[in-house]
Each structure stands twice: as C-alpha cells, then as structure tokens.
C-alpha positions in Angstrom: -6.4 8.7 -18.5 -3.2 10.8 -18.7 -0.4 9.4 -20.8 1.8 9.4 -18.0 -0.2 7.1 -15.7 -0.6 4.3 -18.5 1.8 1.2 -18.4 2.3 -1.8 -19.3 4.4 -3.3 -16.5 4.0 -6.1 -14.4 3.2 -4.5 -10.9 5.8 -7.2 -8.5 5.0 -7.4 -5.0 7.3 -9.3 -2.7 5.2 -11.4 -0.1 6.2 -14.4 2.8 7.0 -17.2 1.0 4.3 -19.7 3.8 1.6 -17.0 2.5 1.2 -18.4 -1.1 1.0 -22.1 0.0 4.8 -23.0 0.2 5.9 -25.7 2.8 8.3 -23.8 4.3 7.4 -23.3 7.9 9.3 -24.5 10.9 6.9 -27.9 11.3 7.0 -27.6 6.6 3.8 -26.4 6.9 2.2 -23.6 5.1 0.0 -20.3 6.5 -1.5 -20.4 2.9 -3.5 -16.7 2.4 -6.4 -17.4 -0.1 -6.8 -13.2 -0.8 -3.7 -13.7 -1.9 -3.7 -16.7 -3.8 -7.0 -16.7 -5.2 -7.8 -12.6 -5.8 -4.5 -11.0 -5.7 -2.6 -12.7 -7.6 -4.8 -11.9 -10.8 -3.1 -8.2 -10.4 0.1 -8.7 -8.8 3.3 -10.6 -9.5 4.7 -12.2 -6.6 7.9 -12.4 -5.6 8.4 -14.4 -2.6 10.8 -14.5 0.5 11.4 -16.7 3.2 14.5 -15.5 5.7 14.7 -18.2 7.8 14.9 -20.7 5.0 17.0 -18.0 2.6 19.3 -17.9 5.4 19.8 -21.7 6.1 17.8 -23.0 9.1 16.7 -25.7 7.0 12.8 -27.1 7.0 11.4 -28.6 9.1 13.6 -26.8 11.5 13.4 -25.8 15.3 11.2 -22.4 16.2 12.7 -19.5 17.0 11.6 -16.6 18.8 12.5 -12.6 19.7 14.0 -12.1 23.0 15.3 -8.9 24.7 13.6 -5.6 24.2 11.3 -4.2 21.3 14.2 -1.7 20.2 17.1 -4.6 21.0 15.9 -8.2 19.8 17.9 -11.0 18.6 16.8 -14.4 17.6 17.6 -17.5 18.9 16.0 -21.7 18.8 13.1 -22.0 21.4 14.6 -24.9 22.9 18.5 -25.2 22.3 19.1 -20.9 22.1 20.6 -21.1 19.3 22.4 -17.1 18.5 21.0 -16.8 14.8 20.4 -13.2 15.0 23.9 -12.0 13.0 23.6 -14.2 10.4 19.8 -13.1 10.2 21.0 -9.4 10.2 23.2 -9.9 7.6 21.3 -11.8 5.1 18.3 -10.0 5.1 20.8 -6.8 4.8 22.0 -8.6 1.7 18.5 -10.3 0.4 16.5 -6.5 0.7 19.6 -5.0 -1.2 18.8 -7.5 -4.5 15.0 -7.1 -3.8 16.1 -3.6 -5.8 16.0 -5.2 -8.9 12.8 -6.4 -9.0 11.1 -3.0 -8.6 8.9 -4.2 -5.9 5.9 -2.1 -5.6 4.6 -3.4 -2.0 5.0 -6.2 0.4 2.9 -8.6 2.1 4.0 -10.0 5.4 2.9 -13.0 7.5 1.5 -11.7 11.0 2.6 -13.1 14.5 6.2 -14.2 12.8 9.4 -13.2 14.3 10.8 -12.9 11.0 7.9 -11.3 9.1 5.3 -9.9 11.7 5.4 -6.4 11.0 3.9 -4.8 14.4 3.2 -6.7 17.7 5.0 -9.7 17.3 6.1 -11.0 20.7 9.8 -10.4 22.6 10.4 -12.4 25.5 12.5 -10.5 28.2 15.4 -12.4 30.7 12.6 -13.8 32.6 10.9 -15.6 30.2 7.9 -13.2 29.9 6.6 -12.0 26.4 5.5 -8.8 25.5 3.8 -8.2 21.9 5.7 -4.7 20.8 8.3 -6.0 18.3 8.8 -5.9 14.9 10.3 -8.9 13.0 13.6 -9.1 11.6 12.6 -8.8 8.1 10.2 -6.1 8.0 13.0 -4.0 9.8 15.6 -4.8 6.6 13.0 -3.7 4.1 12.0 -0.7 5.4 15.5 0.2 5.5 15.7 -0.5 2.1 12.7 0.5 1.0 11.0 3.4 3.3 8.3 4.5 1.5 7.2 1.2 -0.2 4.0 -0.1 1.0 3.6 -2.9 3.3 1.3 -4.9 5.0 0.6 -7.9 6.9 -1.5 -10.7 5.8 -4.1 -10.6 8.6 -5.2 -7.0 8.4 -6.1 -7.4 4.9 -9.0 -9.0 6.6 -10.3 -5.3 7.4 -11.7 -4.0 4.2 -10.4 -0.3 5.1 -6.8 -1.6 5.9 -7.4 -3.7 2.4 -8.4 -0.9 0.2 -5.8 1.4 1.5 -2.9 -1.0 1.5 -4.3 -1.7 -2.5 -4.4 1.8 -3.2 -1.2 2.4 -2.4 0.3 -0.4 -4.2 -0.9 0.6 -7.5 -0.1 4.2 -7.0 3.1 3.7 -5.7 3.4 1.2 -8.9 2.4 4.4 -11.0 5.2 6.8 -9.2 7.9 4.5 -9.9 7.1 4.6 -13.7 6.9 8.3 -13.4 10.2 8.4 -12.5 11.7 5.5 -14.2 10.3 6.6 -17.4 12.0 9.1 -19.5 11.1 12.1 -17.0 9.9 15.8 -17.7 8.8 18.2 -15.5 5.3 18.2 -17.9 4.5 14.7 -16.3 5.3 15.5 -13.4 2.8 18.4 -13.3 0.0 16.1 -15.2 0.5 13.5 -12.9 0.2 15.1 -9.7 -3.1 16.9 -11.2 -4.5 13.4 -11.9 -3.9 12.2 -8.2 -5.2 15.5 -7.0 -8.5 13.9 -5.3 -7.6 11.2 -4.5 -4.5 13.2 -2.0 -7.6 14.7 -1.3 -9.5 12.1 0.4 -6.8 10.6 2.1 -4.5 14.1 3.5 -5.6 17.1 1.9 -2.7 18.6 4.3 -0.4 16.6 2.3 -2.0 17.5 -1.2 -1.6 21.3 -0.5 2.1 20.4 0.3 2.5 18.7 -2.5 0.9 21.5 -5.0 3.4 24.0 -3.3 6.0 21.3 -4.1 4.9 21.1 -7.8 4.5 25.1 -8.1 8.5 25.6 -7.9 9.2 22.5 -9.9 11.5 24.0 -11.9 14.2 24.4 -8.9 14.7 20.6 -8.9 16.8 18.4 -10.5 14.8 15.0 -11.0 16.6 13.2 -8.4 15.8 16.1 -5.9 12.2 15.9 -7.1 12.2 12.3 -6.5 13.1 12.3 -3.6 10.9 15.2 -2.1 7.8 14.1 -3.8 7.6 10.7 -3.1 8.1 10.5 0.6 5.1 13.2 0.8 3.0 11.3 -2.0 3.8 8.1 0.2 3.1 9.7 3.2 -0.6 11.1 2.6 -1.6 8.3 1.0 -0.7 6.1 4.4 -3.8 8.2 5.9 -7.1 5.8 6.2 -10.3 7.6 3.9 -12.6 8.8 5.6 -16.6 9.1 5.2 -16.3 13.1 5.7 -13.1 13.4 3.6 -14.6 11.2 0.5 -17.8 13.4 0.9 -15.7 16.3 0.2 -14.0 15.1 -2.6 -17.5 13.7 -4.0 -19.3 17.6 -3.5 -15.9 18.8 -5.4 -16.4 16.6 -8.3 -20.1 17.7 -8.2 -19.3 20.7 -8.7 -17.6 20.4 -12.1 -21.2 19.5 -13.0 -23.4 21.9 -11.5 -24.1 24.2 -15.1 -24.4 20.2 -16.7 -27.5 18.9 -14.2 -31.0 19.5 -13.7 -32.0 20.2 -10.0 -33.6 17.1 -9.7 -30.7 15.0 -11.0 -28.7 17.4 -8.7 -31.3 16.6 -5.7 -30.5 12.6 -6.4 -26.8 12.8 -6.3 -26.8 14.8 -3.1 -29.1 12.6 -1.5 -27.2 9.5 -2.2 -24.1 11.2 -1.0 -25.9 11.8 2.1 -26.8 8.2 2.3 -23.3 7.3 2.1 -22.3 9.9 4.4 -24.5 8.3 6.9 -23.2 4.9 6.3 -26.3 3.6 4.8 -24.8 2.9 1.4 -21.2 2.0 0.3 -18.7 4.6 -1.5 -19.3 2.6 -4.9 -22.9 4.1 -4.7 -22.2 7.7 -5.1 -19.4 7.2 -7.0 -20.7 5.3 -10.0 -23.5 7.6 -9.9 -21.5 10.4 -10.1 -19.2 8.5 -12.7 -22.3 8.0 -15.2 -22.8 12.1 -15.4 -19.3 13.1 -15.4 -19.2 10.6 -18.5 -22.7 11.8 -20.2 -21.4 15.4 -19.9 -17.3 14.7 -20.7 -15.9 16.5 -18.2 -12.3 15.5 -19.2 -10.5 17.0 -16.0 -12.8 14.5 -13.4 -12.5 11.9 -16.4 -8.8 12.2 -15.4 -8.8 11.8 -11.8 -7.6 8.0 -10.6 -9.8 9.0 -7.5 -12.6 7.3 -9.5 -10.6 4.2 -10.4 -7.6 3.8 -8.1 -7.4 0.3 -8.7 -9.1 -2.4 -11.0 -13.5 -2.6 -10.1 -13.3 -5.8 -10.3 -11.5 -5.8 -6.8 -15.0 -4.3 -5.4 -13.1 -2.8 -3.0 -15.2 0.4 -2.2 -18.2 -2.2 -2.4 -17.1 -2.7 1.2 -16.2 1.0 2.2 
C-alpha cells in the first residue's frame, strides 16, 4: 500500500450519546445499537453527543418534538410548549464548532429523534398534524460544520448496502484527512488519487474522470485550493451506492492487468464467477478474493495498490453481504 495511505491514527467518529448504551434519553433510558457497540467500536473511536442533555434539559426530562414546517422547525416540550429551539440553535452552533478538534471522520445518528434523526423525522404543523420530512436539529449543525463528512443514522446500518457504503466512506474520508493534514506534496496527492482510482470507479466513474482532470493540472493549486476542490468531489462520488454492473466493471479492469499472467482456463474460472456474481448468485467477496489470489501470485504492484480490494478491515465481512 502506498506510503501515503498508511497511518497510525485513531479514526474518531462522533455518534448519539443513547446509541452506545448511555441513559440519557427523555424517560433515562437508552436506544443502545449493538453494531455499534459490539462490531464498531473495534475500528472506531467514539466520541459521543447528546444535545438535549449538552444543552440542559436535564434527564429524565419532558419530550420534545418539531413543529412548523420541514424548512422552518423549532422545538418545544410535548406537553407544556416549552420555546427551546434558540438555545438549541445556539449550542449545537457552538458544540459542532469544538467537534473540529477531534478530527471526526463520520457520524452516527439516532433515527426518529428530533435532535438526531437525520431524514424523515416528524414536524407537526398548527393543527397538530405530523408530517415525516424534517431533519433534526443536530444533524443540520453538523453538516454546516462539516459538509462533506459522512453521516449516517443508526437504523439504516441495518441495510448491508447502506452499511458498506457509509463504512467505506468513513475510512476513506479518515485517509483524505491525513493526506491533507500530513506534510502535503503534490506527489501524494497524485499517488493517492491513483490508489482510489477503482474504487471512484465502482461508485461514480463520472466523478473519477473529474477528479483525474482535477489531478492533471495539479500544479495550478495552492494546497488549500486543492483541498478544497478535491474533497467535495472525492466525498461526493463516494456518496453513490455500488452497483452489481459498476463492480463488474471494475472487476473485468483488474482482469485485465492479468490477461498475459493466466491460462485460458484460469481466465474461463474468474469470468464465470464474475458472472455468478453479476447475476446475484454469489457475493462480491467471491470474485474478489479470487481475483486477489492471482493478482498476488503474479505481483501486479499497480492492482496490489488499489484500496478497491481492501477499503476497510475483512474482518468487517462487509462485501460478504453485497
């Protein structure tokens, strides 16, 4: 693996505070998340949040709720109507402004919440009636703060596609911010964005091209510029879902770089089993440690490179599932 991408830094992840078992919730009760807990947290450093106690309401405390419109909400007590929306607005202003410091490379959020849901969490209009197309207060602080940082809510994690995504962007986002917080040259930047090269690939291949063009004229930027520029369209094509017919692509590419290295019948096997995979009869992990084991035989350094084959640790068994 390229010099650039190695590091020995703990990869921090902020997450709800209720979501790793805390008793913090408005009855002090916990929404404990065992993928979290129990898996996760063998990768990841957490660093937790809870707005609601953070900003004072106290546990156990009365429920609040959105009410007003999915572009205006404020937050108030179900039963009294308590105003605690600009106190709310201000802290988590304040609390996503320190989050800097901790170099967070992701965030976990707890679904359904008004201060953590990230999509659909319900706004109740003047008449009492709810609609689920909000977003909670927190999620819209931290992706002020942090626009390009992924994030994700506890309960989509559920879907293994959802999962591996979210997990791949973590660690890759983990790997941009050393890029860039390391001593930078515009040599890493070019080997870097040659190791990521399939695995753009299998997520925008749109956004790789863009990127390469990017790359080409490196020389023009300052590193703040390049900063900038790259990783919101890094970021971006990464936040496309893999597909069976883009990974098949990348998996005929990498077959290529072994064409002069296999016999036709090994050749015969690797194509069928992409096939297979293709047809949703076998999981990515097939063709990929199949294709791993000849790569490695033969040494072919520039796939060797590629953190398309590991994007994050095996023993997540991620693409078991994909």
């Amino acid at each position: 693996m390229p010099d650039v991408l190695q590091t020995e830094k703990a990869i921090k992840v902020g997450i709800s505070a209720c979501l790793l078992g805390q008793m913090v919730r408005y009855d002090a009760g916990h929404k404990r998340d065992r993928y979290s807990t129990d898996v996760l947290s063998n990768y990841f450093q957490f660093v937790s949040v809870c707005p609601e106690v953070e900003v004072g309401m106290g546990v156990p405390r009365e429920a609040v709720r959105l009410v007003g419109t999915a572009e205006e909400t404020r937050m108030v007590g179900n039963k009294t109507g308590k105003d605690w929306t600009e106190k709310v607005v201000a802290f988590n202003a304040k609390r996503a402004n320190e989050l800097e410091k901790e170099n967070l490379s992701g965030f976990i959020l707890k679904k359904d919440s008004p201060s953590c849901g990230m999509e659909r969490v319900k706004v109740y209009n003047e008449k009492g009636m709810a609609e689920k197309n909000a977003v909670g207060m927190w999620p819209r602080a931290l992706k002020k703060q942090f626009p390009i940082m992924p994030m994700e809510e506890e309960g989509r994690l559920n879907d293994p596609r959802l999962r591996e995504n979210f997990i791949v962007r973590v660690f890759a986002y983990h790997r941009l911010q050393n890029l860039f917080d390391d001593r930078y040259s515009r040599g890493k930047m070019v080997r870097f964005h040659t190791a990521h090269k399939l695995l753009l690939m299998s997520h925008s291949p749109k956004h790789y091209k863009e990127l390469g063009k990017l790359v080409a004229e490196v020389k023009k930027y300052s590193p703040s510029e390049m900063r900038e520029k790259y990783s919101a369209v890094f970021m971006e094509g990464l936040g496309y879902k893999t597909t069976a017919k883009k990974n098949v692509n990348v998996l005929h590419h990498i077959l290529g770089y072994l064409k002069t290295n296999l016999t036709s019948s090994e050749k015969k096997d690797i194509l069928q089993v992409i096939d297979d995979y293709h047809k949703e009869l076998t999981p990515l992990v097939v063709p990929l440690t199949l294709l791993r084991h000849y790569v490695t035989i033969h040494d072919i350094e520039y796939i060797k490179d590629q953190i398309y084959l590991t994007p994050h640790p095996k023993e997540l068994m991620l693409r078991n599932h994909v």
